[in-house]
Every structure is written in C-alpha cells, then in structure tokens.
C-alpha positions as CSV (number, residue, x, y, z in Angstrom):
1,X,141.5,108.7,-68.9
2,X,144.2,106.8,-71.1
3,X,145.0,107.7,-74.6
4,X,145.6,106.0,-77.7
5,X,147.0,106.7,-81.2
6,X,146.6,104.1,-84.2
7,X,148.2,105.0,-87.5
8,X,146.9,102.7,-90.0
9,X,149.7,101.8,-93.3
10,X,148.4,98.3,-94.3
11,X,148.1,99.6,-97.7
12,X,150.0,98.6,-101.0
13,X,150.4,102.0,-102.1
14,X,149.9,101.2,-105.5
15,X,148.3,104.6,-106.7
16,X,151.9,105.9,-104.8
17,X,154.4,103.6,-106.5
18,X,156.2,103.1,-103.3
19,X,154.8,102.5,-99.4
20,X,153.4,106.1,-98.0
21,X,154.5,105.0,-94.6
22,X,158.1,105.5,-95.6
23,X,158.1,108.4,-97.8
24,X,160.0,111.3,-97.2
25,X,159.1,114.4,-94.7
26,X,161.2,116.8,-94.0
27,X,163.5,114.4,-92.4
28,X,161.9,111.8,-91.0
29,X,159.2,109.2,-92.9
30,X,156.2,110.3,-93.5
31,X,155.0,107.6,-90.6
32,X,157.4,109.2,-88.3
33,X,155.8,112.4,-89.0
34,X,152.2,111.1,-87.6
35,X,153.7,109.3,-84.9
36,X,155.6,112.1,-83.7
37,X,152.7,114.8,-83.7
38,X,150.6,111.7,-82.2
39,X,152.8,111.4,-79.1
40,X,151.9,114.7,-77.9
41,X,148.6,114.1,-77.3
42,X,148.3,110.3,-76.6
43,X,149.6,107.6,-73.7
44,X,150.2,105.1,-76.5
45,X,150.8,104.5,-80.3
46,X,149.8,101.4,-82.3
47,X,151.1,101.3,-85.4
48,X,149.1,98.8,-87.7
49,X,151.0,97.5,-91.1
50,X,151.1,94.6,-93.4
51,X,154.2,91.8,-92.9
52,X,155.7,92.8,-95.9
53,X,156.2,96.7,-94.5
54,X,159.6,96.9,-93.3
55,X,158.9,99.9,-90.7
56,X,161.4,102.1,-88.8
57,X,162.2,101.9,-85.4
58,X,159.9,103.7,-83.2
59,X,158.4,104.4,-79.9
60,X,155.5,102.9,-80.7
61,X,154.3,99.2,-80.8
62,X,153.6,97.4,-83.8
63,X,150.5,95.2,-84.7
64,X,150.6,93.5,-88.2
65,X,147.3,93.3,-89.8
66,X,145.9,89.6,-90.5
67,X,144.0,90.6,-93.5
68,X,145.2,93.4,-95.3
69,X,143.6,92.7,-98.3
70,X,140.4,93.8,-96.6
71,X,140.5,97.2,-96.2
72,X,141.0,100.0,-93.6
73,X,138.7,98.4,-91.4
74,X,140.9,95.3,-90.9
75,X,143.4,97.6,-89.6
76,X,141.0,99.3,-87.4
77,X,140.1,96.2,-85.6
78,X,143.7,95.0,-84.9
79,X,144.4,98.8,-83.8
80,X,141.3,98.6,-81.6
81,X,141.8,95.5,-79.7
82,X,145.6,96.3,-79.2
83,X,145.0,99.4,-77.6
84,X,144.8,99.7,-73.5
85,X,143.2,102.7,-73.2
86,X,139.4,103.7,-73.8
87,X,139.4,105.7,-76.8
88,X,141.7,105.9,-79.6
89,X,142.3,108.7,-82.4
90,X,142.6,107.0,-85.2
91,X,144.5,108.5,-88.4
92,X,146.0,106.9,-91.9
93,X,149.9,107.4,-92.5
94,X,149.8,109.9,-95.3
95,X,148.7,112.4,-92.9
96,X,151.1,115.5,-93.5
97,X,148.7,118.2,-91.7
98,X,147.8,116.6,-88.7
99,X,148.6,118.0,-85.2
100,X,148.8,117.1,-81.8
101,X,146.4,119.9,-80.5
102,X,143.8,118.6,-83.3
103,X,143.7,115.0,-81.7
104,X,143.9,116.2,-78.3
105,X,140.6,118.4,-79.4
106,X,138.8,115.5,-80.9
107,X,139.7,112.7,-77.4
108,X,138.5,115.2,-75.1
109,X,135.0,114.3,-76.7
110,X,135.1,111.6,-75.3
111,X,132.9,109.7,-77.4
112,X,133.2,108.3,-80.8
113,X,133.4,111.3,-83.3
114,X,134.7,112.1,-86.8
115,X,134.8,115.3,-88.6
116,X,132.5,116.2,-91.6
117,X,133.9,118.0,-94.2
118,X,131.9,118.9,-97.7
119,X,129.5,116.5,-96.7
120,X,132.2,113.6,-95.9
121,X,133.2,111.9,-92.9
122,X,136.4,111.5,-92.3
123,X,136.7,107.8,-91.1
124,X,140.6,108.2,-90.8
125,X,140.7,111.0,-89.1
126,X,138.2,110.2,-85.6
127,X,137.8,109.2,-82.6
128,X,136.6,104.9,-81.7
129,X,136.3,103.1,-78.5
130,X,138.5,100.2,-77.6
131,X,135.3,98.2,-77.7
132,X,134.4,98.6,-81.2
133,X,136.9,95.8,-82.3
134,X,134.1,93.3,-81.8
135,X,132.2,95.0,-83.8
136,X,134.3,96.1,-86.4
137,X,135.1,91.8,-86.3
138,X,130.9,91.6,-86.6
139,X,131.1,94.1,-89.8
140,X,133.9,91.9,-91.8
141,X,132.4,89.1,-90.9
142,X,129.2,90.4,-92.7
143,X,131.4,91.1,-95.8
144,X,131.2,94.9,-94.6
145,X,134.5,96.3,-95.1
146,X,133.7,100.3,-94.7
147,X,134.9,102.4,-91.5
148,X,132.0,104.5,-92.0
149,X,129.6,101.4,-91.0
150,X,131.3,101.0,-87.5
151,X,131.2,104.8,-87.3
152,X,127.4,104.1,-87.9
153,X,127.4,101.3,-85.5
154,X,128.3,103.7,-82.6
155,X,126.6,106.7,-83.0
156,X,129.0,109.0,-83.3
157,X,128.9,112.3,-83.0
158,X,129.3,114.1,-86.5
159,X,131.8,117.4,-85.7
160,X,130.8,119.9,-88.5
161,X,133.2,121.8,-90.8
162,X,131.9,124.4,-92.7
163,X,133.6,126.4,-95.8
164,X,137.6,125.7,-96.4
165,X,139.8,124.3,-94.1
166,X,143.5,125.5,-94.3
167,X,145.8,122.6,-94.3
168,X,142.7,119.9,-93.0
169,X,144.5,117.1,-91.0
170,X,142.5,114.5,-92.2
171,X,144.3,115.3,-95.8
172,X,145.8,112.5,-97.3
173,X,147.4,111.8,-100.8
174,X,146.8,109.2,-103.2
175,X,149.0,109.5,-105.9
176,X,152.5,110.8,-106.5
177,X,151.7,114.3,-107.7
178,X,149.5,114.9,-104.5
179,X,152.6,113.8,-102.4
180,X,154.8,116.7,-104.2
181,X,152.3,119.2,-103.9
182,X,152.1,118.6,-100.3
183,X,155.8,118.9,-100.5
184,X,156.6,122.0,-102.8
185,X,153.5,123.4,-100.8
186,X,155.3,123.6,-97.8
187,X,159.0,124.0,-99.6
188,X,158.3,125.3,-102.8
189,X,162.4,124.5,-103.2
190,X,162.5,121.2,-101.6
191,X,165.3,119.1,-103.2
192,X,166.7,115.7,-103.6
193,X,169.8,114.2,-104.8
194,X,170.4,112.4,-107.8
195,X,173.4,110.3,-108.5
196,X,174.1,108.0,-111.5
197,X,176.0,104.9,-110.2
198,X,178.0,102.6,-112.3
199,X,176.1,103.5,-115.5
200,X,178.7,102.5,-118.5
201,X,175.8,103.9,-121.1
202,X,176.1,107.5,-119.7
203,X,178.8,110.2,-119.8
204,X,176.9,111.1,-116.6
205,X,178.7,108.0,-114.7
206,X,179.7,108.6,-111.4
207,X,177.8,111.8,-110.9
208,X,175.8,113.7,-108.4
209,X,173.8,116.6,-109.0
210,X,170.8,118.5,-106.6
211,X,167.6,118.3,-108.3
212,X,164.0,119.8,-107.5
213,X,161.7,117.1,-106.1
214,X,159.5,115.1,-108.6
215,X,159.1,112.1,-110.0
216,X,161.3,109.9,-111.4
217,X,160.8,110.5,-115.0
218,X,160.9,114.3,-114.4
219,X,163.8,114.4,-112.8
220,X,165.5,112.0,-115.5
221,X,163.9,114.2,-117.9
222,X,166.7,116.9,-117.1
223,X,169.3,115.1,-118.5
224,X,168.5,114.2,-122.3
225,X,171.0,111.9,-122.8
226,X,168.8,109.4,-119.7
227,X,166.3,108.8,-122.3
228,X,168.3,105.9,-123.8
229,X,167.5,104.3,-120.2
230,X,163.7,104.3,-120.4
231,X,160.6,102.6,-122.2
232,X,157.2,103.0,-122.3
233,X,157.4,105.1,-118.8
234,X,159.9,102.7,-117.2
235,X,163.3,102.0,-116.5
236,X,164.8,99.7,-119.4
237,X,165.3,96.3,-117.3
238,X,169.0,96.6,-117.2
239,X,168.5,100.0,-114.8
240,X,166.9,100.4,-111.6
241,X,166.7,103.4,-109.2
242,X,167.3,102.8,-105.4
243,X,165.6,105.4,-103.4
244,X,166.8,105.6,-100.1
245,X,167.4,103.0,-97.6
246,X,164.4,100.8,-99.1
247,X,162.8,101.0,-102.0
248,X,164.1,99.9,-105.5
249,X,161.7,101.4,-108.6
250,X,161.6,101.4,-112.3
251,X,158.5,103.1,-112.7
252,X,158.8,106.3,-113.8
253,X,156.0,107.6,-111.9
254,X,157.8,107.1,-108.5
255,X,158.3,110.4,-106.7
256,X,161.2,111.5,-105.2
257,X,160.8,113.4,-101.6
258,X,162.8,115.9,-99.9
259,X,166.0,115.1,-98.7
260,X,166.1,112.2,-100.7
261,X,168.9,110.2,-102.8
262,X,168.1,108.4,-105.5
263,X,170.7,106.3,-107.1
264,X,170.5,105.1,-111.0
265,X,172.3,101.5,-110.8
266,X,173.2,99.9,-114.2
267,X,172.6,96.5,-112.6
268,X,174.8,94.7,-115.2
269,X,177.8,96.7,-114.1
270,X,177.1,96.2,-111.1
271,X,176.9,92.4,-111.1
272,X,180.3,92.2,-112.9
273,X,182.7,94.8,-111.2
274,X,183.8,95.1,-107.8
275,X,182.8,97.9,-105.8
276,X,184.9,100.9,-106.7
277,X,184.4,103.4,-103.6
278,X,185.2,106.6,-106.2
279,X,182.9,109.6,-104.9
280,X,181.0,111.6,-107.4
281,X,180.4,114.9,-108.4
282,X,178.4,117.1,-106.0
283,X,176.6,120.3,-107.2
284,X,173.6,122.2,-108.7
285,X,172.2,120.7,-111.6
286,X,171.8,124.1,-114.4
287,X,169.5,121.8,-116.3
C-alpha cells in the first residue's frame, strides 16, 4: 500500500511574527525539517500553503490552499484530494519532534487514527484516508471548520498516551518564546549572527557580532546604544531588520533561529548611497 505525507503551513503565523514554515532548524527550515523526517516513511509529500508563502525548493509537490482563511481543515481537504495513495499522515509545519519511525508506526494502522494525549486529540498529528476530502468539502460547507469533526466522521481509532511524553511529535509552537525553547532545548548555545548595516545613528555601523538566539528586542537589547532605534516594542520606521533570505520585521517580538543573520538596515542610508561592499566585524559579542 502507497504512502502519503501532507504538511499543512497555510497559516499567517501571526502569534510567530514571521511564517513557521520557514523558520530556522538546525540548517534547514523548519518545513524542511518535517519534510525530511516525512520522506522516510512515505511514497509522497504534499505540501499545502497559502499563495502568499514563498516556499523552498523541495522534493515534494506543492498544493496552494483555496481558502486559507478557513482553518486547518481547508488544508486538509486540498492535501487529501491531492494525494495518490490511500492513507496519508498528516502533520502541521511547526513540528520539531516528529520522526519518521512515529509516522511509519501510526500508517501501518491502516485506518484513520490520531493520538490522545491529556485528554486531546491530536488532529495534526494522524492518520486520514484519501477519501475523506469529500467529506472534509461536506464539513466546510456546513460552516464546520474543525479537524476533529472529520476525525469524528470516520471513526477513528483513538491511540492512547498515558503520563509524559518525552519530546511528543505532535508538539508544535505558537509563539516566539515556544520556538526558542524548542531551540535552546536542543542547543542550549544555539547562536545567530547579528550585523548592523548602513546604520549612520550607531557607532555600531558596519558590525558583526555572534549573539545567543532570541528575539529581536533581546538581542538588540545587548547593545544599549540600539535603543535609540526602537518605540513602543518596534523598530522606529526608518529601521528594519532582514532576517535571512525572506523575511523583513520591525516587531520586536520576531525570534531569531539558529544559524541565522539578521541584518539592521537604516533604510534611509540605504536609499541614498551606493552599495559599499566593506565587510564587517566578525566576533563574540562580551555583552
């Protein structure tokens, strides 16, 4: 019998600041994380995401969700109907813990299935037939917009977890200081970079320094003198911090993942100077 993964990052993110699928892991994305430990087990990925999530190139094929604004279950049903095998482990993209042997575990069922954990089932974390697009379509169509119906729908079988789980694969984040814990959890020294671009207000121009992971704020925190940059938990508008290959943010909120560079633009300098191709200073921050 055929396989299939679906990893489901329709989401805004806005709890996160910044799109979970392409958050930093050890690196790779975090997206490239689940679709890696998902290809051990599986014949074929479906990646489900929103038009405006600019994903990274992957093995896998990509289905854009017609209504994100409706919920995981949207995202299930264009998964579902994409898929060419029988049964598919489905699984959200913030999914730092999950393993190939866990998903292998849960398809050999065989039938739909989800664990329960402390009384909840995880939705995001189970097993659904290829079928069950038509009714996932029935449930939205009802206004019902919650996995756990469809789940409900089936039958499925309920596979009990009792007491603590070490490192639970169906454990996802929310919210930038759940991303970091996950991180420091599994590097307690995980660092980024930090460089200050073109910034004319700072003595710190043209600097680089290694900095623990955290969020933006904390990690401009280090630095006194970077308060003259901020306001009322953001970036004054004259700043902006490009993280990476993708994402600009002036929240201060924002975390910062392992591996990462984050760059503090002064976007006025910028705009009026050519680019000046000067490296910067490399090192451990003492701050």
């Amino acid at each position: 019998m055929s396989r299939a993964g679906i990893v489901l990052c329709g989401g805004r993110s806005s709890r996160m600041g910044r799109a979970k699928a392409r958050l930093p892991w050890f690196g790779r994305s975090m997206v490239e994380h689940v679709v890696a430990q998902l290809a051990s087990a599986v014949d074929e990925i479906i990646v489900v995401g929103s038009a405006f999530l600019d994903l990274p190139e992957m093995p896998v094929r990509i289905v854009r969700d017609r209504d994100p604004e409706r919920g995981p279950l949207a995202g299930l049903r264009e998964g579902l109907e994409a898929i060419r095998s029988e049964f598919a482990f489905v699984t959200s993209t913030d999914a730092p813990y999950l393993t190939g042997s866990f998903v292998s575990a849960m398809l050999d069922r065989e039938t739909p299935c989800a664990p329960v954990a402390e009384g909840r089932v995880q939705v995001l974390c189970a097993v659904y037939p290829a079928a069950a697009w038509k009714e996932a379509e029935r449930l939205l169509d009802a206004g019902i917009g919650r996995p756990l119906r469809l789940l409900e729908a089936l039958d499925f079988e309920a596979v009990d977890f009792e007491g603590p789980v070490p490192s639970p694969p169906w454990f996802g984040f929310n919210h930038p200081q759940a991303y970091l814990e996950c991180v420091r959890a599994l590097d307690s020294g995980a660092s980024a970079e930090l460089e200050f671009g073109d910034c004319a207000a700072l003595a710190l121009k043209g600097q680089r320094h290694r900095v623990p992971v955290g969020t933006l704020g904390e990690i401009l925190a280090r630095w006194p003198e970077t308060q003259r940059l901020v306001a009322d938990g953001y970036l004054s508008p004259a700043f902006m911090a490009s993280l990476g290959e993708h994402d600009r943010a002036r929240d201060l909120s924002v975390p910062v993942g392992p591996g990462e560079c984050v760059k503090i633009i002064d976007e006025r300098s910028s705009r009026n100077s050519k680019p000046r191709g000067v490296p910067g200073r490399v090192g451990e921050s003492d701050r």
